[in-house]
C-alpha positions in Angstrom: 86.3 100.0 96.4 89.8 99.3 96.1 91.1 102.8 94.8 89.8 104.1 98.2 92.6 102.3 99.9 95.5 103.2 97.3 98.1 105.1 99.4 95.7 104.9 102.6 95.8 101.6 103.8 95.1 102.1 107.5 92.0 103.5 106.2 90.5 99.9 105.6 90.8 99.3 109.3 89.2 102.6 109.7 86.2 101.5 108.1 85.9 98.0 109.4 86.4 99.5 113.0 83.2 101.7 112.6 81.4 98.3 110.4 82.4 96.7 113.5 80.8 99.3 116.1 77.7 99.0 114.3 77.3 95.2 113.3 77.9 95.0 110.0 81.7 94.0 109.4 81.2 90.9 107.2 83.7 87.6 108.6 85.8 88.3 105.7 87.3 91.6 106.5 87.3 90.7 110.0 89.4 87.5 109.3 91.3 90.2 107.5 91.9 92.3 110.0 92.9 89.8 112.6 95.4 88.2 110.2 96.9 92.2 109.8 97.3 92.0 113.7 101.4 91.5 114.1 101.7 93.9 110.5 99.8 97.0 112.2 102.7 96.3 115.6 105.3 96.5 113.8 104.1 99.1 111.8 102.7 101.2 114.7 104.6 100.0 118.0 101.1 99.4 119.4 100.1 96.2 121.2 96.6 94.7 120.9 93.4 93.9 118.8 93.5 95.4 115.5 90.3 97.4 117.0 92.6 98.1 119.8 95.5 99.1 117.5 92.6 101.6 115.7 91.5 103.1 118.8 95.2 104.0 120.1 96.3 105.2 116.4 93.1 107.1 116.5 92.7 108.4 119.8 89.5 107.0 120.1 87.6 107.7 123.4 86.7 104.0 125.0 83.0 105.0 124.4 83.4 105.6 120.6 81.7 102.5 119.4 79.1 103.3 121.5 78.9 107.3 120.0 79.4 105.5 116.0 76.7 103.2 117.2 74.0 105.7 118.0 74.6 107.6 115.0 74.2 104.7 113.0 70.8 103.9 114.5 69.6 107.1 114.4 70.5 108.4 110.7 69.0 104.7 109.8 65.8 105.7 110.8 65.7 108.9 109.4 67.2 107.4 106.1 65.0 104.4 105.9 61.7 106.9 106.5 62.7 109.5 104.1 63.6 107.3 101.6 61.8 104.0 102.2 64.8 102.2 101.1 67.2 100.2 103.5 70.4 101.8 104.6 73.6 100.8 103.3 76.2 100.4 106.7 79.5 100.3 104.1 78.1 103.2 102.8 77.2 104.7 106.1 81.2 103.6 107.4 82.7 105.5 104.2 80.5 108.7 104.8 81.2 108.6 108.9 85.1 107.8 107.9 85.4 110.7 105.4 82.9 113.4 107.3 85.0 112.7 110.6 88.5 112.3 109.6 88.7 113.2 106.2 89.7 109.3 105.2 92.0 109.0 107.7 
């Protein structure tokens, strides 16, 4: 997992802001992400949550989550019944991440 970040670090907040929207960023990464908080200002000029920081980089719509969120829920259902396995949300975050902004 760490190559996917070499020379695209914003990307990792990419990912854990869409783990977020759908429930499944582990404490870890969100401590992370927190911690990266005065970094992505300075970095950025932005002011905020590191979710906020994402969404202004991003120019996410305020409803995003909700849009990630319901995509999540329904390609889970279709997954999990075509497949009868459980479906993987990291994997679900680095497909959503790369299919809608080509890793960021």
């Amino acid at each position: 997992m760490s190559d996917r970040y070499t020379d695209k670090p914003f990307l990792r907040f990419v990912d854990a802001y869409v783990l977020k929207a759908i429930g499944h960023l582990d404490e870890a990464t969100e401590r992370y992400c927190e911690a990266m908080v005065p970094s992505l200002e300075q970095s950025f000029g932005l002011k905020g949550s590191w979710e906020q920081i994402v969404a202004q980089r991003m120019k996410f719509a305020p409803d995003f989550p909700a849009q990630i969120r319901k995509t999540w829920d329904e390609g889970k259902a279709r997954f999990e019944a075509g497949s009868g396995a459980p479906a993987d949300p990291v994997q679900f975050a680095f497909h959503f991440v790369d299919q809608s902004f080509g890793r960021a």
